[in-house]
C-alpha positions, 0 to 999 in steps of 0.5 A: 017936285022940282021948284019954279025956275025964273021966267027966261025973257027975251034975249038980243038976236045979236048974242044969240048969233055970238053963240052959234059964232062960238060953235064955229070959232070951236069948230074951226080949231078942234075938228083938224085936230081931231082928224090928226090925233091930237095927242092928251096931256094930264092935268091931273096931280094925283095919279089919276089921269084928267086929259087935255089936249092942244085942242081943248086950249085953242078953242077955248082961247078962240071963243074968248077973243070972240067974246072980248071983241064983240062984248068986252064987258061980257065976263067970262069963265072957262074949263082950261083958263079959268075966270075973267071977270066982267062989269055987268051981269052978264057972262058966259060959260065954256068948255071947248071939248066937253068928252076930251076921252072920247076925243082922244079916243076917236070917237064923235060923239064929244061936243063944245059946250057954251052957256049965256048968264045972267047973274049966275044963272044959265040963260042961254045954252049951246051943245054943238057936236062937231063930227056931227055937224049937230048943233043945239041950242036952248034958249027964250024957253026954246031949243032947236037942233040943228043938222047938217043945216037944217033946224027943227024944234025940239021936244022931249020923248014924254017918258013918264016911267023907268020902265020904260026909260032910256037912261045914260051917263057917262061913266058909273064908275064914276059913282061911289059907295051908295051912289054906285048902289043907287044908280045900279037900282036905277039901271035895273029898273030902267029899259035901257042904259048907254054910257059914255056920251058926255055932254051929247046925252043931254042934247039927245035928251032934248031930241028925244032919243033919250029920256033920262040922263044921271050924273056926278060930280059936273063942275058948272062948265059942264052943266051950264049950257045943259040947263037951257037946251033941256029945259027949252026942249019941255024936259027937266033938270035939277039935282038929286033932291029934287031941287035947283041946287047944281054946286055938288054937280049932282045932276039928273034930267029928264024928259017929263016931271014924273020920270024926274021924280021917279029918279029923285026917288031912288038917287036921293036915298044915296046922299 
């Protein structure tokens, strides 16, 4: 079973409404070049293809002078530039678009990731869906999604078995060797299985249209901002083992302790 998790306290109105500023300084750069086909380059120095796009840069440079003018003692660490280190216990996340493939490929379902820490750890979550207009946000052990302006609460399916569990991840190919044997158990076990959402599976987690959701590989800017928004929604997220341990960014959440557990069982025969 997953251990305790520090008691989230109350966080300042005013940086709660720096992050829904940080979704709408995003917005602003990414959504016309997503409209134009923003053409990717590759970051990749192996022969694999890692695509960045114009998009994924000014968005990210966008939110860090908002947070430099607002809280420019606030660091900050993102996906496209890296770290600024900052004078207090406080900094913030970013990946201005997390799902640059389904970006560049047209599709909508790519989101803008922002996280709040305190000392490392994830406070504050933000998963905003641009093409959407769908915003999420997890925070003081709470999330509520917004659409099209309208906000409501959110609360996890209560999915309690694989059998009857929708499961996503983004790509299994992604999984390798025993890995890719372990999560093929899981796909065969659970109802159904959608891939290719990205960050946007967890927020639809937390809204309850999915249930589980099994990962590898993340780096922290793409977990970050996931951690709050499920946990507020009364889901779970931990690693393979069962744990608090993200570094390897392998990840599982899920709706309920029971279906958490159930997956652990069956991933963790895998490290």
């Amino acid at each position: 079973m997953l251990a305790d998790v520090r008691a989230v306290e109350t966080i300042p109105g005013e940086l709660v409404s720096l992050a829904r500023e940080l979704a709408l300084t995003a917005r602003r750069e990414t959504l016309p070049r997503f409209a134009k086909s923003c053409a990717p380059d590759n970051k990749a120095v192996d022969g694999a293809f890692d695509p960045v796009t114009e998009a994924d840069r000014s968005a990210e440079l966008a939110m860090r002078a908002l947070i430099a003018k607002r809280f420019p003692n606030h660091g900050v660490s993102g996906e496209e530039f890296g770290d600024t280190p900052g004078q207090g216990a406080l900094s913030w996340s970013l990946d201005p678009v997390d799902g640059t493939r389904s970006f560049i490929c047209g599709l909508p379902t790519w989101v803008t990731l922002a996280a709040l820490l305190d000392d490392g750890e994830p406070i504050m979550g933000l998963i905003d869906a641009p093409c959407l207009d769908e915003l999420y946000l997890g925070v003081a052990g709470e999330t509520t999604g917004e659409r099209a302006g309208r906000q409501t609460t959110l609360t996890t399916s209560g999915c309690t078995s694989l059998a009857g569990a929708r499961l996503s991840t983004t790509d299994p190919y992604l999984f390798e060797g025993a890995q890719r044997s372990a999560f093929d158990r899981l796909h065969g076990a659970s109802r159904t299985v959608r891939f290719g959402h990205d960050g946007y599976a967890y927020a639809r987690l937390a809204a309850g249209s999915l249930d589980l959701v099994v990962e590898c590989g993340l780096k922290p800017h793409d977990y970050n901002a996931l951690i709050p928004v499920v946990r507020g929604a009364g889901g779970v997220i931990g690693d393979w083992r069962g744990g608090n341990d993200f570094a390897v960014g392998n990840i599982i959440a899920a709706a309920t302790p029971e279906l958490f557990d159930a997956a652990v069982a069956v991933m963790r025969k895998s490290i």
